[in-house]
N, C-alpha and C positions, 0 to 999 in steps of 0.2 A: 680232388673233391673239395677240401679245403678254399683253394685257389676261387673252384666256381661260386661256391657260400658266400665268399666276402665279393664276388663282383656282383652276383642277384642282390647284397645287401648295400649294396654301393649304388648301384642305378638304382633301388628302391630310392634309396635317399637323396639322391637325385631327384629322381621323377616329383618327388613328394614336394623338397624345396621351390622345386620349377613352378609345380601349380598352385603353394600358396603365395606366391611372386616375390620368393625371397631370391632370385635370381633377377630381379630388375635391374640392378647397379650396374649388370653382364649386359642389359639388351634383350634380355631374353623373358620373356611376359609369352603365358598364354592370351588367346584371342577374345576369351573371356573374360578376362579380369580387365580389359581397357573397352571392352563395351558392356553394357549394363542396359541394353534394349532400351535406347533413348525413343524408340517409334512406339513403344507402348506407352510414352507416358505422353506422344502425342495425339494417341488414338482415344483417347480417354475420354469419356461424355460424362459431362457434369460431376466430377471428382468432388467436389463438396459437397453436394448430395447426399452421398455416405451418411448414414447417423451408426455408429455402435452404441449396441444397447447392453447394458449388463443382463446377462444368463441368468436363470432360475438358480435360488440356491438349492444346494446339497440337499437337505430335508426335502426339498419340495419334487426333487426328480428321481427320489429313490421311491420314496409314496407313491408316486406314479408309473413306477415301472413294476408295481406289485400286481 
């Protein structure tokens, strides 16, 4: 029982280091971490467009939810 506790804790630790790509040095990268959806930032219609606007403060949204 021992034996299988430290090997579930052992491919934990695995699996874990794999997907935050501290196994790169190995070759070994998820599919995720080396694409980053480059066709969404060329699908993209007029990205400067964008304005943020700062939110209502605090006082002003709690009065309002009365």
């Amino acid at each position: 029982m021992r034996i299988l506790l430290l090997a579930l804790l052992l491919a934990n630790g695995l699996y874990f280091a794999w997907s935050q790509g501290a196994l790169a040095v190995f070759g070994l990268l998820p599919s995720s971490y080396t694409e980053r959806e480059p066709q969404r930032l060329s699908q993209q219609v007029r990205p400067g467009a964008l304005q943020i606007k700062p939110g209502a403060s605090s006082s002003a949204s709690s009065q309002s939810a009365r």
